[in-house]
C-alpha positions as CSV (number, residue, x, y, z in Angstrom):
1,X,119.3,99.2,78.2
2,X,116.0,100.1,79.7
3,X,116.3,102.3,83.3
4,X,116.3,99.2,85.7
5,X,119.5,98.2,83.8
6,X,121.0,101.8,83.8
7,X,120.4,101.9,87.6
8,X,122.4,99.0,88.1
9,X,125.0,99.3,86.4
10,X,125.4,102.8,87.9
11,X,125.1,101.1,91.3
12,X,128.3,98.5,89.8
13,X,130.4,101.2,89.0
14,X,129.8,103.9,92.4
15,X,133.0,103.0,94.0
16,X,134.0,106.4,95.7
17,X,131.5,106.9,98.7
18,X,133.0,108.3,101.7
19,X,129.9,109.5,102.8
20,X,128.7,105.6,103.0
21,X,125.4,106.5,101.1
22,X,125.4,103.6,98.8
23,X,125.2,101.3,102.0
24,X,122.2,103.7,103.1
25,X,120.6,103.5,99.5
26,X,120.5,99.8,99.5
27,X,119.3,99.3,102.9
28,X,116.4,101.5,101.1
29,X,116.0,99.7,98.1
30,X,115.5,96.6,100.5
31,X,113.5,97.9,102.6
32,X,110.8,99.4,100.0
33,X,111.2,96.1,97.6
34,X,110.5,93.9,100.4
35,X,107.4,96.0,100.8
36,X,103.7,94.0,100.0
37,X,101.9,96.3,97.5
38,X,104.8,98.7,96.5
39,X,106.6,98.5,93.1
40,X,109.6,100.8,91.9
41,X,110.9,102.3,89.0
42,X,114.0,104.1,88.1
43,X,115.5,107.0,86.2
44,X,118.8,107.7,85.6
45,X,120.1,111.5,84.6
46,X,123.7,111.4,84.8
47,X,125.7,114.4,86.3
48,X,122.2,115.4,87.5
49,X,120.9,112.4,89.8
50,X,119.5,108.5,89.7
51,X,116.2,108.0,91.1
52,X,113.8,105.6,92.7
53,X,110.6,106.1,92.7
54,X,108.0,103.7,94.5
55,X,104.6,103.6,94.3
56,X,101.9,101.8,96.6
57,X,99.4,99.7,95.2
58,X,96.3,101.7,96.5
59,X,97.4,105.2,94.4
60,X,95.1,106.7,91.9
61,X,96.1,110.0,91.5
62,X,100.2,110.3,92.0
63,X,103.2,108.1,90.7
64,X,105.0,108.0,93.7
65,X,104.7,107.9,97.3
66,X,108.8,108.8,97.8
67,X,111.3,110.1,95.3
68,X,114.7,108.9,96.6
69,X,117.5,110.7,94.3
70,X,121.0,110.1,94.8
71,X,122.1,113.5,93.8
72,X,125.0,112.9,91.4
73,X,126.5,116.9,91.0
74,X,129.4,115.7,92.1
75,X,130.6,112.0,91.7
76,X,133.0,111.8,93.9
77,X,130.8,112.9,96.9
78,X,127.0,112.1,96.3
79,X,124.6,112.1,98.7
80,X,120.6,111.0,99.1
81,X,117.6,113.6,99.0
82,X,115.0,111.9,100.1
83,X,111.5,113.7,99.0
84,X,107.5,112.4,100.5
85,X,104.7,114.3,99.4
86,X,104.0,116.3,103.0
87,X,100.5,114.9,103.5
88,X,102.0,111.2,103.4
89,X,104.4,111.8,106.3
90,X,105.0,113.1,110.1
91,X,108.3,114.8,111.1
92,X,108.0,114.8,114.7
93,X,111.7,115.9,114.8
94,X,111.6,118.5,112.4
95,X,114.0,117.0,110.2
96,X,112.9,117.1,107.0
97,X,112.7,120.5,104.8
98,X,109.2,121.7,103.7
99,X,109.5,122.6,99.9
100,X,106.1,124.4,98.3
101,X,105.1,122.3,95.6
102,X,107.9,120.5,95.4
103,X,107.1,117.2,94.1
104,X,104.6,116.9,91.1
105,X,103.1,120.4,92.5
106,X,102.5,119.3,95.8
107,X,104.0,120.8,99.1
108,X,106.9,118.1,99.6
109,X,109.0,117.1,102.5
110,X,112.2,116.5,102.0
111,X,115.4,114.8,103.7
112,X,119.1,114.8,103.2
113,X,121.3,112.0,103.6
114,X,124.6,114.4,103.1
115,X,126.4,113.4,106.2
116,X,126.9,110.2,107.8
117,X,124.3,109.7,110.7
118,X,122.9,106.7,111.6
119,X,119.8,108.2,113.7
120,X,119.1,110.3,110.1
121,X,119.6,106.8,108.0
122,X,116.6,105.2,110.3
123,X,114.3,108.3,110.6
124,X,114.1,108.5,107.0
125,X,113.6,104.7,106.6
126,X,110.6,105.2,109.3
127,X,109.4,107.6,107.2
128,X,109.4,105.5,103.8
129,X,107.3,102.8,106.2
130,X,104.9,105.4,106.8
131,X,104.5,106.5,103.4
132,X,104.4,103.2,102.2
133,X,101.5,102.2,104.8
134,X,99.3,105.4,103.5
135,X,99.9,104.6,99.7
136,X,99.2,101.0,99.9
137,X,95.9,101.4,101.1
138,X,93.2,101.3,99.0
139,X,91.9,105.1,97.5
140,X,95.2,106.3,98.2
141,X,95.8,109.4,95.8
């Protein structure tokens, strides 16, 4: 079973969400796959977390433009870390947390999903647009 096929079946078999993340997740993974120039892969750590990564089609330099993790510490209440390296994005709202070197050595900024909040499920998704635009350019890093 390569990773694509371990992601989905973990996606099958997440039944207890009362957090709703899965919903958020999906509304995500639809959002970046319907993306021109973007393409994502997956990797799956159980008990640790399952991951997205997408990557536009105008990097050089990095493997991602987003890390999307649902964090799976605790199965019965996961929730979505959503990590940009800080150059790629804004945050006019100051949502995000800055974390020094945080993804691949870079400075990162990084968002929970961890309670339900519909204003926090569409700032993030502005934010992977955003990304996305930057990375699909051409001599993107």
């Amino acid at each position: 079973m390569n990773e694509q096929e371990a992601y989905a079946a973990f996606l099958k078999e997440w039944q207890v969400d009362p957090l709703g993340a899965k919903s958020v997740l999906h509304g995500y993974i639809d959002l970046l796959s319907g993306m021109q120039g973007v393409s994502l892969s997956y990797r799956c750590r159980p008990g640790v977390s399952y991951s997205i990564r997408a990557k536009g089609a105008g990097q050089t330099e990095r493997d991602l433009f987003v890390l999307v993790d649902v964090v799976d510490d605790d199965p019965a209440e996961r929730w979505l870390s959503v990590c940009f390296y800080a150059d790629l994005i804004q945050d006019p709202e100051e949502l995000g947390d800055w974390v020094p070197q945080g993804l691949a050595g870079d400075d990162a900024a990084c968002f929970n999903y961890d309670e339900e909040n519909a204003d926090m499920e569409k700032y993030i998704a502005e934010r992977l647009k955003e990304a996305a635009a930057l990375s699909c350019k051409e001599g993107a890093k």
